[in-house]
MIMIMAR-296719 format. One record per residue: x, y, z of N, C-alpha, C in turn; residue number from 1. Coordinates in steps of 0.001 Angstrom, whole numbers, plus 500000, padded with zeros to 6 digits. Each point is the difference from the previous one (the first is absolute). Layout:
N
+--------+--------+--------+--------+--------+--------+--------+--------+--------+------+
|   n_c1 |   n_c2 |   n_c3 |  ca_c1 |  ca_c2 |  ca_c3 |   c_c1 |   c_c2 |   c_c3 | nugu |
+--------+--------+--------+--------+--------+--------+--------+--------+--------+------+
|      X |      Y |      Z |      X |      Y |      Z |      X |      Y |      Z |  NUM |
...
+--------+--------+--------+--------+--------+--------+--------+--------+--------+------+
***
This chain:
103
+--------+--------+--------+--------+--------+--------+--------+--------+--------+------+
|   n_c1 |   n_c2 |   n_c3 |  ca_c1 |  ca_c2 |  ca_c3 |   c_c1 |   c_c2 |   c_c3 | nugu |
+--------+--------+--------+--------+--------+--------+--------+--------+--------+------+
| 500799 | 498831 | 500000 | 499201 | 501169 | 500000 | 500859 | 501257 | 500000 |    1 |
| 501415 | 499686 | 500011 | 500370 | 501221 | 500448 | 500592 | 500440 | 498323 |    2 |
| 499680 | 499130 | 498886 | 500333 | 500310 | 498785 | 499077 | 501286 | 499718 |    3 |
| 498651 | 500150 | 500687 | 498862 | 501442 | 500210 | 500824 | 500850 | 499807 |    4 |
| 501080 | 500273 | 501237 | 501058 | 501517 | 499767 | 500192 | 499834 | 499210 |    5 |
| 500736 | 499635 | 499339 | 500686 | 499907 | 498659 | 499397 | 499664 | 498540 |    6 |
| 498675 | 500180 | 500064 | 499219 | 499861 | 498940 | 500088 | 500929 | 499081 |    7 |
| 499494 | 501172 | 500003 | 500593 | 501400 | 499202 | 501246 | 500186 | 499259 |    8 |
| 500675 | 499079 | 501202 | 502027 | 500602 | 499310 | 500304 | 498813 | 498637 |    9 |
| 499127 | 498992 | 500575 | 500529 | 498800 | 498736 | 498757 | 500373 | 499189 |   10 |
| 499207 | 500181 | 499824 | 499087 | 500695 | 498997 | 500743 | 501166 | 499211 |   11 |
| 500585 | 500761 | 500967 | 500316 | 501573 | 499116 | 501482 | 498688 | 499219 |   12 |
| 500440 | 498941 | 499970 | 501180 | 499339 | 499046 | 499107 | 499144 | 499368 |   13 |
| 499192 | 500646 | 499645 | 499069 | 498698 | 498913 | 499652 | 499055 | 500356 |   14 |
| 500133 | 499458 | 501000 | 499739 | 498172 | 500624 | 498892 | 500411 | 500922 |   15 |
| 499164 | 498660 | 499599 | 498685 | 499512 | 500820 | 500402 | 499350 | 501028 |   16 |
| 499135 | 500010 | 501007 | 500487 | 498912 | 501403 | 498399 | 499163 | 499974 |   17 |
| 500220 | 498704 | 500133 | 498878 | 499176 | 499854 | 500254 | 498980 | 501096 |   18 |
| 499086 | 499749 | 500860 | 499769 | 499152 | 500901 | 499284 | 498986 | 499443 |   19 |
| 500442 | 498371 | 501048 | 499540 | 498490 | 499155 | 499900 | 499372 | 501379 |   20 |
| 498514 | 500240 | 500420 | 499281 | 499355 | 501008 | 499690 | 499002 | 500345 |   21 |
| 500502 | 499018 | 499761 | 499259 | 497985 | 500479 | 499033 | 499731 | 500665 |   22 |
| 499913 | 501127 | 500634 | 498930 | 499483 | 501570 | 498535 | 499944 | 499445 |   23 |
| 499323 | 500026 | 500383 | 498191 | 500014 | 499474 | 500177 | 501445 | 500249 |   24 |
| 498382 | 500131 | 498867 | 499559 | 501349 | 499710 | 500023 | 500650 | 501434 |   25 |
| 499309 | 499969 | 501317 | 500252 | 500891 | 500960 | 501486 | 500613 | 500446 |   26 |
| 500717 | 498787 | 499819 | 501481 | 500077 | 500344 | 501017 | 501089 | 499020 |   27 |
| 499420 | 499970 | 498711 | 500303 | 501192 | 499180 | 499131 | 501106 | 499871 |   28 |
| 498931 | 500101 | 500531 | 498853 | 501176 | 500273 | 500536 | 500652 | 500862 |   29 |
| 500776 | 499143 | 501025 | 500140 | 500745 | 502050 | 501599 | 500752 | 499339 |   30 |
| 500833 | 499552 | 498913 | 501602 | 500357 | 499642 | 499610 | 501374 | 499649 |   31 |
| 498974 | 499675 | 499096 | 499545 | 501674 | 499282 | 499538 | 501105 | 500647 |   32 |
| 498636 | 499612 | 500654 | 499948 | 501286 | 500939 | 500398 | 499923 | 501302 |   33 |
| 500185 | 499255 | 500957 | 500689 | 499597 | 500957 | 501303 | 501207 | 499951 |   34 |
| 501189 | 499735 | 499275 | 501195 | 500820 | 499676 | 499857 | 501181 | 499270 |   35 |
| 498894 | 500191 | 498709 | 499147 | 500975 | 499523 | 501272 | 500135 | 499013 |   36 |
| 499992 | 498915 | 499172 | 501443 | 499989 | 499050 | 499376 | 500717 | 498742 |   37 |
| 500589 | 500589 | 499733 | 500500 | 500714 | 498284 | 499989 | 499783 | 498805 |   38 |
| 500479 | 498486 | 500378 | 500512 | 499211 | 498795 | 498912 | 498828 | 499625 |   39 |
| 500461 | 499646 | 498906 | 498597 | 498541 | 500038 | 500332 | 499083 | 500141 |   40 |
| 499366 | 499298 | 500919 | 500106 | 498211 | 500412 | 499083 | 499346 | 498933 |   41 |
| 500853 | 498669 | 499699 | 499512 | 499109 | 499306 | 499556 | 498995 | 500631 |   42 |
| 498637 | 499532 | 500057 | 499760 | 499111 | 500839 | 499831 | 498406 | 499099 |   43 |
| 501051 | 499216 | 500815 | 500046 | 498906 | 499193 | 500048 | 499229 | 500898 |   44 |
| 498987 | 499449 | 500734 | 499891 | 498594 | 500783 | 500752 | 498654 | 499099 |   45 |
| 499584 | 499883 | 499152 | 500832 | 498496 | 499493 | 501502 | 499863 | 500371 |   46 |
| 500538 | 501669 | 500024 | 502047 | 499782 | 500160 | 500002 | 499909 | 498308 |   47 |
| 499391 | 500324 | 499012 | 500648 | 500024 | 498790 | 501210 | 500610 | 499534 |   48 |
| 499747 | 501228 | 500680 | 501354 | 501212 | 499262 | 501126 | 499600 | 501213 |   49 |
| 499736 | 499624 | 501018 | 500752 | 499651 | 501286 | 500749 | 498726 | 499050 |   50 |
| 499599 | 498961 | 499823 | 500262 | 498946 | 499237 | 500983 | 500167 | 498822 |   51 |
| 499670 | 500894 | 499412 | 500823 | 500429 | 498670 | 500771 | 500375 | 500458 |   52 |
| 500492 | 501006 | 501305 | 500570 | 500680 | 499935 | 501618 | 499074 | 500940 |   53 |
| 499495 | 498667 | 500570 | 500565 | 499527 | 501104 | 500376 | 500516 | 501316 |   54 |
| 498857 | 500477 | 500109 | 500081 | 500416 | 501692 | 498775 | 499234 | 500728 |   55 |
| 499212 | 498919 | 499338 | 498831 | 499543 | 500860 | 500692 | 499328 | 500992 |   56 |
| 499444 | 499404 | 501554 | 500606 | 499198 | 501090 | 501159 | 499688 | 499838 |   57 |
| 501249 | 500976 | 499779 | 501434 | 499943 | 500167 | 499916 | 499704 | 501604 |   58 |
| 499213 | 500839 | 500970 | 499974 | 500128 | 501238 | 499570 | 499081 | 500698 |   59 |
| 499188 | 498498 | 498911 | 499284 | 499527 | 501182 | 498448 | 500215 | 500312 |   60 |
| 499577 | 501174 | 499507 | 499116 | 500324 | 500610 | 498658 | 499900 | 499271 |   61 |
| 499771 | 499780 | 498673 | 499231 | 500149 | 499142 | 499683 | 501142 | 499298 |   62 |
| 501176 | 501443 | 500333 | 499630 | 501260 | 499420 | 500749 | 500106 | 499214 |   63 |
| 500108 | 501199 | 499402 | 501173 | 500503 | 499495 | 501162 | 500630 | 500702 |   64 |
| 501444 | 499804 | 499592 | 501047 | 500724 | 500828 | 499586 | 501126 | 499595 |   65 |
| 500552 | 500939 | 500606 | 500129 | 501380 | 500256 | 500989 | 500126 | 498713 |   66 |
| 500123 | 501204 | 498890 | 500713 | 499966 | 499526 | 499573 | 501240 | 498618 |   67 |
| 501319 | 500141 | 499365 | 499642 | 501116 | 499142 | 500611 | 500335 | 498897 |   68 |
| 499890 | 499290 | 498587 | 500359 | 500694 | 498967 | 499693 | 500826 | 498908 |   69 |
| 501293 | 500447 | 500071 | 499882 | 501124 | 498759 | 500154 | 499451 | 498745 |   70 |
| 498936 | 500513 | 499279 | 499964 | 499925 | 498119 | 500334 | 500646 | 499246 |   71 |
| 500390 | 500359 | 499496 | 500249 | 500657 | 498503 | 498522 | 500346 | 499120 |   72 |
| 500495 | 500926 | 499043 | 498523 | 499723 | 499056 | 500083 | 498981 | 499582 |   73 |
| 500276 | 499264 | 499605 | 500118 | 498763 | 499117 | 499193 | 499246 | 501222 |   74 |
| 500078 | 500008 | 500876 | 499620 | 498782 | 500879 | 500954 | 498941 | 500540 |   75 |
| 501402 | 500488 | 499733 | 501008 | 498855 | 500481 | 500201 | 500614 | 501463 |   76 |
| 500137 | 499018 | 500824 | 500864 | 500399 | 501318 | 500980 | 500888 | 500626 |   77 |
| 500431 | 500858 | 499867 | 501283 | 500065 | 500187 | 500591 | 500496 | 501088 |   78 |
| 499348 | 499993 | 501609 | 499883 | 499394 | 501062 | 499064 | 499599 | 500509 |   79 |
| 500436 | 499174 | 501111 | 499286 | 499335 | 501533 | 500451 | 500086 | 500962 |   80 |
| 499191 | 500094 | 500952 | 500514 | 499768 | 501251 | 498665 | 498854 | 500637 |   81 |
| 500582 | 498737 | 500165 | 499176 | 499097 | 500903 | 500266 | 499641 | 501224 |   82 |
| 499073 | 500570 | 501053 | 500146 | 500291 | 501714 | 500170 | 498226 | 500690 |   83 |
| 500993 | 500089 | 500868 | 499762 | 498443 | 500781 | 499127 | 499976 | 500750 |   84 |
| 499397 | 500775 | 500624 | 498946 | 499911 | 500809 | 499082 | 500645 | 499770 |   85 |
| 498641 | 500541 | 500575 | 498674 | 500972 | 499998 | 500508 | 500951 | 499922 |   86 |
| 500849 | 500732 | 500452 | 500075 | 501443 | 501117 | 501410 | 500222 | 498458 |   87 |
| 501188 | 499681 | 499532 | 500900 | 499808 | 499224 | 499274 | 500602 | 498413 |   88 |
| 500706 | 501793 | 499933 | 499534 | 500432 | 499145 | 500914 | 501017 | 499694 |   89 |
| 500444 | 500317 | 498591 | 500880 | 501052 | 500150 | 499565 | 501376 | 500462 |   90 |
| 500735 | 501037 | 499981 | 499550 | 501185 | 500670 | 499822 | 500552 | 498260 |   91 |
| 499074 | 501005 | 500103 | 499139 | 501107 | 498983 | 501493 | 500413 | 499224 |   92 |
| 501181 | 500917 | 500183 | 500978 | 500298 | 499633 | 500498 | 499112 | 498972 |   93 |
| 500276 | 498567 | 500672 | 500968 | 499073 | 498893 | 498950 | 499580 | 498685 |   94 |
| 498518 | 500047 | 500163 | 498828 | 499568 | 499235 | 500375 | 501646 | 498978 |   95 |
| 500197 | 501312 | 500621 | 499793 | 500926 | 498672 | 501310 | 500035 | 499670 |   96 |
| 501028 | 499828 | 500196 | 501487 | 500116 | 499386 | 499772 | 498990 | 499220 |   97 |
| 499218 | 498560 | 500006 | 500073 | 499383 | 498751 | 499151 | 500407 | 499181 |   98 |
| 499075 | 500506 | 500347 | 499147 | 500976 | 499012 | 500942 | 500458 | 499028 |   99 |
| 500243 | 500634 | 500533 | 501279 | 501533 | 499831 | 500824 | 499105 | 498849 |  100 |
| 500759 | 499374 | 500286 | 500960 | 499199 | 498868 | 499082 | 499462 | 498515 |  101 |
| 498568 | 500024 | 500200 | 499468 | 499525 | 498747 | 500050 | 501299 | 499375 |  102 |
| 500194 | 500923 | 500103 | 499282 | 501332 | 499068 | 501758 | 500050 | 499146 |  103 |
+--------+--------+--------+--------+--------+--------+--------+--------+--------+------+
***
């Protein structure tokens, strides 16, 4: 949630920030206004894009890891960061300096 601050600054570098929810519809209803986020959550109970992306139950847990990459226009990768635990997330800074290197 704390990607909220930093919503504006990676917007004003062209990049979208998109959230990928697993939990049931309330569980991504309570992320949205609960935190009163900015950005848009994708709500995908199955773990599809979680799945594609290889972050489903790395943890064990049946969710998705915590985790965050950057795309290109094209749609290729060209970082991640995947958290070992829940709480294991990079800080807002290292997420827009890779911004920053795509332009």
């Amino acid at each position: 949630m704390e990607l909220n601050e930093d919503y504006p600054a990676m917007k004003a570098l062209g990049a979208e920030t998109l959230a990928v929810a697993v939990n049931d519809w309330e569980g991504a209803y309570y992320l949205v206004k609960g935190f009163e986020l900015q950005y848009p959550v994708l709500y995908d109970p199955k773990a599809r894009v979680a799945r594609m992306y290889g972050v489903y139950d790395l943890l064990g847990d049946g969710l998705a890891a915590p985790a965050v990459f950057v795309l290109d226009k094209e749609g290729k990768i060209r970082w991640r960061y995947i958290g070992k635990d829940l709480t294991d997330r990079p800080d807002n800074e290292i997420i827009i300096e890779q911004l920053k290197g795509l332009e």
